[in-house]
C-alpha positions in Angstrom: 0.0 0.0 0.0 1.2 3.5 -1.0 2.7 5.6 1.7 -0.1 8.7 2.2 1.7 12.0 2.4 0.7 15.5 4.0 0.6 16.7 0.7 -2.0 13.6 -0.4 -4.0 15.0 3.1 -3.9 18.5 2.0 -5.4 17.9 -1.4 -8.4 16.0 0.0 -9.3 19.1 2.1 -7.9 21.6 0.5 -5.5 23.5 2.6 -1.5 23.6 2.5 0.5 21.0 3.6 2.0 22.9 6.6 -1.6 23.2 8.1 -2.4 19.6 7.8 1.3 19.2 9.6 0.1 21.5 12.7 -3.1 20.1 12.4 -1.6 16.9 13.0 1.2 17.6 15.4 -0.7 19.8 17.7 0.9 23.6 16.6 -0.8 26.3 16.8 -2.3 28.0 14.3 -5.4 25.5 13.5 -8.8 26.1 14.1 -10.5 23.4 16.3 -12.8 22.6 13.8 -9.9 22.4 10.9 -7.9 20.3 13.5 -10.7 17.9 13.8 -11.7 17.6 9.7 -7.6 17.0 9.0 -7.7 14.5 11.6 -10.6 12.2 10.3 -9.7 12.8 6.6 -5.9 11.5 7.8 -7.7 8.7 9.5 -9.8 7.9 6.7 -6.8 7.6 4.6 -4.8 5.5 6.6 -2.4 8.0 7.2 0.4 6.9 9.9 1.9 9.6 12.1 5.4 9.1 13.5 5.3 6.8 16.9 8.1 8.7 18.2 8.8 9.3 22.2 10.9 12.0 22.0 9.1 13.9 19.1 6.1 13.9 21.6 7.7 15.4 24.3 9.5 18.2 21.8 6.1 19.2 20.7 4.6 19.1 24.0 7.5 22.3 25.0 8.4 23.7 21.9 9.1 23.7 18.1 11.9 20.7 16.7 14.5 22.2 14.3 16.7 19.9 12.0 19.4 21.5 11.2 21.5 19.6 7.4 24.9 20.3 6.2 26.1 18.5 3.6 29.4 15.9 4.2 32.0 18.6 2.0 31.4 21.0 4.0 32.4 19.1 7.6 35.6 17.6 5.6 39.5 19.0 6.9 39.4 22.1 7.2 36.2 22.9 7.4 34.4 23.2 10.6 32.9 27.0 10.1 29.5 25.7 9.7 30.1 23.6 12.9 30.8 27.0 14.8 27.3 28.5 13.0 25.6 25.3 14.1 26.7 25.4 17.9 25.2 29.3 17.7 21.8 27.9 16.2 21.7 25.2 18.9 22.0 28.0 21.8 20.4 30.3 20.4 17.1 27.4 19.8 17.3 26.3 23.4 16.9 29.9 24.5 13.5 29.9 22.4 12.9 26.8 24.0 13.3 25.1 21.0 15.7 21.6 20.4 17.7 21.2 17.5 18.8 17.7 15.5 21.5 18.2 13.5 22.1 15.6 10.1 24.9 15.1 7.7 24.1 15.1 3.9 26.0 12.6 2.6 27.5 13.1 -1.2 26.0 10.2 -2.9 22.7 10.6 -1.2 22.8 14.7 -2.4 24.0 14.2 -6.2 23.0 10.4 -6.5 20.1 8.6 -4.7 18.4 11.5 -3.1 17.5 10.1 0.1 16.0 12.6 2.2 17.0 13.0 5.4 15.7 10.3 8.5 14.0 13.3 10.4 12.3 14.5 7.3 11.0 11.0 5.8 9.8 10.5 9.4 7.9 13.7 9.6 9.7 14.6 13.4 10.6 18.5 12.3 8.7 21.5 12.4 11.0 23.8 10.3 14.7 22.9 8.7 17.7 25.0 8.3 20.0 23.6 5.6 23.3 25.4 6.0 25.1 25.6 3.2 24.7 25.0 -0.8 23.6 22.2 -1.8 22.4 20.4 -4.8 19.5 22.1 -6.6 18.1 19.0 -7.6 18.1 17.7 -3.9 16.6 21.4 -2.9 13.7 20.5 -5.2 13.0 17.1 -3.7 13.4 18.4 -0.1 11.2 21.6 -0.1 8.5 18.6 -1.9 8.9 15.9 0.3 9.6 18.2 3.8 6.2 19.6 3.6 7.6 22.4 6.3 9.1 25.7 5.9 13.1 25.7 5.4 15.4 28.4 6.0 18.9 28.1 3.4 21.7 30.0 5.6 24.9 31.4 3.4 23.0 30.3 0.0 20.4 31.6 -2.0 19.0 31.3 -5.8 16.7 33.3 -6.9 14.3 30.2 -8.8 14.3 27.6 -5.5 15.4 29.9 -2.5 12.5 31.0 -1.0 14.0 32.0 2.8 17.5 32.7 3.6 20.0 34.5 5.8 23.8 35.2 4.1 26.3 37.0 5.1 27.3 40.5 3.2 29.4 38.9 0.9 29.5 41.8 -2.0 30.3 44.6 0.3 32.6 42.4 2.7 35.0 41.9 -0.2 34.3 45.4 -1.7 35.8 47.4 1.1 38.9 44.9 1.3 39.6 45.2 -1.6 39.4 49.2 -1.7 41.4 48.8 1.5 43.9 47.7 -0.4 43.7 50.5 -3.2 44.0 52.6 -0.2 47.3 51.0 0.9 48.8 51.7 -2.8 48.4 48.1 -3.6 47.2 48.5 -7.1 47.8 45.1 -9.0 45.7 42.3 -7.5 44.9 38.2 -7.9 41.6 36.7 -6.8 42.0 33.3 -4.8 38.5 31.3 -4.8 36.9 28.7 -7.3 33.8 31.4 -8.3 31.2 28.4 -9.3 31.9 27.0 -6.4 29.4 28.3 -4.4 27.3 31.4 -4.7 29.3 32.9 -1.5 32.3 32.6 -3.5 30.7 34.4 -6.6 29.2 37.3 -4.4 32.8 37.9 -3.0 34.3 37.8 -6.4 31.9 40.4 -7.8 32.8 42.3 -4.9 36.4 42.4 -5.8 35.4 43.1 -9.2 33.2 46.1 -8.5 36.5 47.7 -6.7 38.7 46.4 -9.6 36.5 48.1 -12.2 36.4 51.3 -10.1 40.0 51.7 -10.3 40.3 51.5 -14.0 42.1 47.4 -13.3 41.3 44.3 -15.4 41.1 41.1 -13.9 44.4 38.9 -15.2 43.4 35.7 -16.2 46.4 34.3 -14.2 45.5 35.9 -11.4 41.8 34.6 -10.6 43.3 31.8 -9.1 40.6 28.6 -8.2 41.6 27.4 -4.7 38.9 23.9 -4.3 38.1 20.8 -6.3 34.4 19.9 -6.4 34.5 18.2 -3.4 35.6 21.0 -1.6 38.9 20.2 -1.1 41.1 22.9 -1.0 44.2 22.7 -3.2 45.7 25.3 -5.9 49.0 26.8 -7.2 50.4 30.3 -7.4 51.1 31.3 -10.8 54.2 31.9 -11.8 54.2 35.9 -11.9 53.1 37.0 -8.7 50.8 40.2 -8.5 51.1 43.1 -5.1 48.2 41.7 -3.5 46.0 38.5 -3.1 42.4 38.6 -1.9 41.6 35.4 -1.1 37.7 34.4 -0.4 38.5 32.9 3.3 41.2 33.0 5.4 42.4 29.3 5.1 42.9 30.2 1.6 44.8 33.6 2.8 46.7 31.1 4.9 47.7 28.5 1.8 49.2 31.8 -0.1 51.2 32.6 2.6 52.7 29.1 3.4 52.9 28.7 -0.6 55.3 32.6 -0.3 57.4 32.0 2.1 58.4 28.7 -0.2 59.5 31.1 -2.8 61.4 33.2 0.1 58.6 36.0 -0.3 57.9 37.7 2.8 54.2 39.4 3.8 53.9 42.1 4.0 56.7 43.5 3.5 56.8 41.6 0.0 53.2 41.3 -1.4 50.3 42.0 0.6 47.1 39.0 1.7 43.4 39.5 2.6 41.2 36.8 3.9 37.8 36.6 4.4 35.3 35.0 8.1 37.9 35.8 10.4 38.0 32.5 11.3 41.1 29.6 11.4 40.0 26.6 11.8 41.4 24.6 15.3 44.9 23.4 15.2 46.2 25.9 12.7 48.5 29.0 13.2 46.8 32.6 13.6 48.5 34.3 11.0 46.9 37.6 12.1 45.6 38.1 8.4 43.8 41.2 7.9 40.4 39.8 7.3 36.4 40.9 6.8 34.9 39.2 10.3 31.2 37.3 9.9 28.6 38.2 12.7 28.0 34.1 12.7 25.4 35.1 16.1 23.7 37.6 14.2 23.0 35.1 11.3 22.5 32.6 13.9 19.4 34.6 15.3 18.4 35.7 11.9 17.9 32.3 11.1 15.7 31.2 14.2 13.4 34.0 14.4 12.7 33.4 10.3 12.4 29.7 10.9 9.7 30.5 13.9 7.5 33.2 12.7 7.3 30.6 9.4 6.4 27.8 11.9 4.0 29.5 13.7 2.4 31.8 10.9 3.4 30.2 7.2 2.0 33.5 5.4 4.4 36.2 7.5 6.5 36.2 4.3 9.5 35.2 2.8 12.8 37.0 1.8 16.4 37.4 2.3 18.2 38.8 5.1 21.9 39.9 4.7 23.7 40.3 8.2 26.8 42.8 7.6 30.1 42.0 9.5 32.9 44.1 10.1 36.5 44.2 8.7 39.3 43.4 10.9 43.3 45.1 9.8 45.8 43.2 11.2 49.1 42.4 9.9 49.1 40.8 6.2 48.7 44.2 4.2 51.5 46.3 3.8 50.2 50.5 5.1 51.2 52.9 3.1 52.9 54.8 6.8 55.5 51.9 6.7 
């Protein structure tokens, strides 16, 4: 016998699929009399809810949250998105609120398509994917979730409906004009742009100060720094330019380790900007003069969208883009020295 879905529920009575989920879960938000007609037309159809303990008790004191990020992003290296998760988790307990995190895994994202357990068991009231993932998968996910979803440091215009990112335009804008400032006038680009839209938004940034400045973008010098698994892993070309902004600071840190091979010193040589303001456990700080993400801010930005769409699915959608601040330290040569 086929599974019957929220969605299958939802046509029969003609409502979304969110309010036969409250319906059935006991949000708020539901008439008594809609409660009641979603509950014998579920019942009718043989619908089965989840026969979960803990689900039960979540609902009884407050919303559950799944939280996804795909496998690449949680490989060496990169544990930004764990630091973005921990402020989610605090910041949901504070709302009263409990989070479950999950890990995409690769062949499940590109291949099969599983959905996550939490979501093919119905346990979640809203989900935060962190991260971009496959748009394919997006599709699938917003269908078969049934609940609202919040994308944090993604968006796209056709399947991004909710979002929270970080400034990543005007972040890399003003280092890159910081580094005009300092005299530092022929510049490289280190970041693989189709990456990831975060990676594009920075490199648009750079190019909006290049193209103010009357400066062409070298071919050589818009250096890719990932493969498509996200590992990080790229050469310096052989001509070196004044400056490199890189699109995070472990790639601001590669450069450097990859100069001082070739006996070049920083600053004193050629001049590094990173991006987060964040290096990852175990590795040097490098003091690199950086453009610091508010990861608490987009933290918070996050739950309260994720909420007001749990308890009120027509409060609207959009995107909310949390500015940071840049942070001069010690990788750009001043023009005073």
């Amino acid at each position: 016998m086929e599974k019957v879905r929220l969605t299958d529920i939802a046509e029969r009575v003609g409502v979304s699929a969110v309010t036969v989920h409250n319906a059935l879960t006991g949000n708020k938000g539901v008439s008594d009399a809609m409660r009641q007609q979603i509950q014998e037309v579920a019942d009718e159809m043989g619908y089965q809810s989840p026969s979960n303990k803990k689900q039960t008790i979540a609902q009884q004191e407050g919303s559950v949250i799944g939280v996804l990020i795909a496998e690449n992003y949680l490989a060496q290296y990169t544990t930004f998105y764990w630091k973005i998760y921990q402020e989610l988790a605090i910041l949901a307990t504070e709302k009263h609120c409990f989070t479950a995190v999950e890990v995409l895994k690769k062949e499940d994202e590109m291949k099969t398509h599983k959905m996550p357990a939490y979501v093919e068991e119905h346990r979640l009231d809203g989900l935060i994917v962190i991260g971009e993932i496959d748009k394919t998968y997006i599709r699938k996910l917003k269908k078969d979730a049934e609940i609202p979803i919040i994308f944090m440091d993604f968006y796209d215009s056709e399947l991004v409906e909710d979002c929270v990112v970080q400034d990543n335009f005007y972040g890399m804008f003003m280092l890159t004009e910081f580094m005009f400032d300092q005299g530092i006038d022929e510049l490289a680009f280190v970041g693989s742009i189709f990456s990831t839209s975060s990676i594009m938004d920075r490199y648009c940034g750079f190019v909006k100060s290049m193209t103010l400045h009357g400066k062409n973008v070298h071919p050589e010098w818009l250096i890719g720094d990932r493969d498509e698994f996200g590992h990080m892993q790229f050469d310096l070309p052989q001509k070196l330019p004044k400056g490199f902004v890189c699109n995070c600071d472990l790639a601001a840190s590669m450069v450097m380790d990859k100069l001082c091979e070739r006996g070049i010193r920083v600053p004193e040589d050629i001049s590094v900007v990173g991006f987060d303001n964040y290096l990852y456990p175990g590795l040097p700080d490098r003091n690199i003069t950086t453009y610091e993400v508010n990861k608490k801010a987009m933290a918070r930005a996050a739950i309260d969208k994720i909420l007001r769409q749990i308890r009120n699915p027509k409060s609207g959608h959009g995107m909310s883009v949390i500015s940071g601040n840049m942070v001069i330290k010690k990788t750009v040569r001043q023009k005073s020295e």
